[in-house]
C-alpha positions in Angstrom: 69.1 29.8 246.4 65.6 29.8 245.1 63.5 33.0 244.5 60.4 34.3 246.0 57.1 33.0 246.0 59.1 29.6 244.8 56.3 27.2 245.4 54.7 28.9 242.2 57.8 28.4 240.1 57.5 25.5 237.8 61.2 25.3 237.2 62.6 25.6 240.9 59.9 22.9 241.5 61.6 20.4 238.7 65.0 21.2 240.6 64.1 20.3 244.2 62.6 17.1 243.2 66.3 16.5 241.1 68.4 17.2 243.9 66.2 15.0 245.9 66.8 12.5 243.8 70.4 13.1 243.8 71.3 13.3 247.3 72.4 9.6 247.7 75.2 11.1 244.9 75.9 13.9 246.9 76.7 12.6 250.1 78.4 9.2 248.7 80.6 12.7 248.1 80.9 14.1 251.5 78.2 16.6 250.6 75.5 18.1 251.7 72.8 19.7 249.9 71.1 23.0 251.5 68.3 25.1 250.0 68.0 29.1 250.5 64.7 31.0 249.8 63.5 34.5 250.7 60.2 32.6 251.3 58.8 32.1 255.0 58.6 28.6 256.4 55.2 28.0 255.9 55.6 28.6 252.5 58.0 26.0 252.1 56.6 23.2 253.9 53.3 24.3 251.8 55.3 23.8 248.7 57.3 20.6 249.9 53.7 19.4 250.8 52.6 20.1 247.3 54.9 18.3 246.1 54.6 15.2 248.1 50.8 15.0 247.4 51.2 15.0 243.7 54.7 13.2 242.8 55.2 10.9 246.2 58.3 12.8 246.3 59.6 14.1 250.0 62.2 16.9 249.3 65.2 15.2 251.8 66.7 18.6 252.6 67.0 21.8 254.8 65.5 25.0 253.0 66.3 27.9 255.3 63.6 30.8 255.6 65.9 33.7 254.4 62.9 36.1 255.0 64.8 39.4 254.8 66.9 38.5 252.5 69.9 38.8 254.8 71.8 35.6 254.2 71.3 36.4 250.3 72.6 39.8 250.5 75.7 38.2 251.9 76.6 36.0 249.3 75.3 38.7 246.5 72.5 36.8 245.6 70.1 39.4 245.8 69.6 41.0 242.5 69.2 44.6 243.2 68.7 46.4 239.3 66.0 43.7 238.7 64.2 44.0 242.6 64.8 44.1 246.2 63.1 40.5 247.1 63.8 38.5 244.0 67.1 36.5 244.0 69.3 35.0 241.1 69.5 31.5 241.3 72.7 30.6 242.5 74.6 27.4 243.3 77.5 27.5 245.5 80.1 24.8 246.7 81.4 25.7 250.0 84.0 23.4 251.3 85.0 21.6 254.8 86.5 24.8 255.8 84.1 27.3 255.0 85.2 28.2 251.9 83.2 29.2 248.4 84.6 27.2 245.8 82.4 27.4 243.1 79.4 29.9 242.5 76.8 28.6 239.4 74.5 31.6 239.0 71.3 30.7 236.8 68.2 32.6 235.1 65.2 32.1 236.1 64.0 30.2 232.8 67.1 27.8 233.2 67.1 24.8 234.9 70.2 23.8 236.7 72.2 21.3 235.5 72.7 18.8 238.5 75.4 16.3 236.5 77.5 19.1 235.9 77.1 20.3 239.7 78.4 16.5 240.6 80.9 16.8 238.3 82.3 19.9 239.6 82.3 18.7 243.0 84.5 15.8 241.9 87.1 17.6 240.1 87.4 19.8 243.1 88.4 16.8 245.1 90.3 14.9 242.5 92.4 18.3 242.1 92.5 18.8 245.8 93.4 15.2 246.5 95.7 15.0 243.3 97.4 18.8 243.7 96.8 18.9 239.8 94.2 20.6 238.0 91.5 18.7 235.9 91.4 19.9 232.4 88.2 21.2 230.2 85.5 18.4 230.0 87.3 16.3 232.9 85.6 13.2 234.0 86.1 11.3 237.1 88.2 8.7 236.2 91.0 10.5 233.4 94.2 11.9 234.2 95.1 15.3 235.7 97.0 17.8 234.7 100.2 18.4 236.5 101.2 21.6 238.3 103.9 23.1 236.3 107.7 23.2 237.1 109.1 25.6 238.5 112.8 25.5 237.2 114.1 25.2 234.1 116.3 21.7 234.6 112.5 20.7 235.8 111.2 22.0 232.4 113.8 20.1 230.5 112.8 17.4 232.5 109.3 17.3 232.4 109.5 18.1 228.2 111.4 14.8 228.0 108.9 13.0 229.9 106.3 13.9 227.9 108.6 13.0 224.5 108.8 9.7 225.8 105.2 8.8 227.1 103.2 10.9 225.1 101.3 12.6 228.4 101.3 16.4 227.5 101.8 19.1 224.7 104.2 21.1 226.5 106.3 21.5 229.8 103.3 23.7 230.8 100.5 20.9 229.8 101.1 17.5 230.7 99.1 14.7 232.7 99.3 11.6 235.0 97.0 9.1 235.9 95.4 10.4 239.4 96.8 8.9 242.5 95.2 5.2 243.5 94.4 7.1 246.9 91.9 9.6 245.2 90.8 6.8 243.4 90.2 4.1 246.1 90.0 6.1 249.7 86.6 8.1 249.5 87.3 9.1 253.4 90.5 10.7 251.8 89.0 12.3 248.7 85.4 11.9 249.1 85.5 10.4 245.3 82.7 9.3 243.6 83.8 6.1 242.0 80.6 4.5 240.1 81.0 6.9 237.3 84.1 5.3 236.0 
């Protein structure tokens, strides 16, 4: 979601052109990237023209005309203390089935961070694929962190396992390597692999 009168923003400007660039990452992913402005149409293919002329850059992406703010209302984008048309800068990761995952919400004098955006949709699918969790700092590629057991023979069990190979703190925090089909099917997990 970008705010009004966009076109004029410097730093929404810098983002567009990064997620352009990043869209070959996206959708190695299974993604798809989709903009969201309160601006009209015109405004936007003025922008995107604006753009084009002076960095050669063609922004590779839907931007839906939101012009009364309806679709950002929704999704509480619209920041209503501050003003009725100007919108916080949100990211959200909406899965396959329609659901939010993730919301990123940014000021207007920060840039977003698209690594970390990547990121986060890979440790979504690596936990989805995995059923573990990815831990603080995760990078495609480490272990997981395994759901915790739910007995206490399974507790035992899993503090043994980790006195013996060293993969957890605790029967609460422990790891495994992440299943060769998250690693190897992207059809299955959508993975992104060339970070490793």
């Amino acid at each position: 979601m970008t705010p009004k009168d966009v076109y004029f923003t410097p730093v929404c400007t810098t983002e567009m052109i990064a997620f352009t660039r990043a869209q070959k990452y996206f959708q190695e992913l299974n993604t798809e990237l989709l903009g969201l402005s309160v601006d009209s149409n015109s405004s936007h293919l003025a922008w995107m023209y604006d753009i084009y002329c002076k960095t050669g850059i063609k922004i590779s992406f839907p931007i839906i005309a939101d012009r009364n703010g309806q679709i950002a209302r929704k999704y509480g984008m619209i920041a209503n203390d501050i003003s009725n048309t100007e919108t916080v800068r949100n990211v959200f990761i909406i899965d396959d089935k329609g659901i939010v995952r993730t919301i990123l919400i940014y000021p207007l004098n920060v840039g977003r961070f698209i690594p970390e955006i990547i990121r986060t949709v890979q440790a979504l699918q690596m936990a989805d694929c995995s059923k573990g969790s990815t831990a603080a700092n995760w990078m495609p590629g480490q272990p997981v962190i395994v759901p915790p057991p739910k007995t206490f023979a399974k507790l035992q069990t899993r503090n043994e396992e980790i006195e013996k190979n060293g993969n957890g703190i605790s029967w609460y925090l422990s790891f495994q390597e992440p299943p060769k089909k998250c690693l190897e099917n992207k059809k299955e997990c959508n993975r992104l692999d060339k970070t490793k």
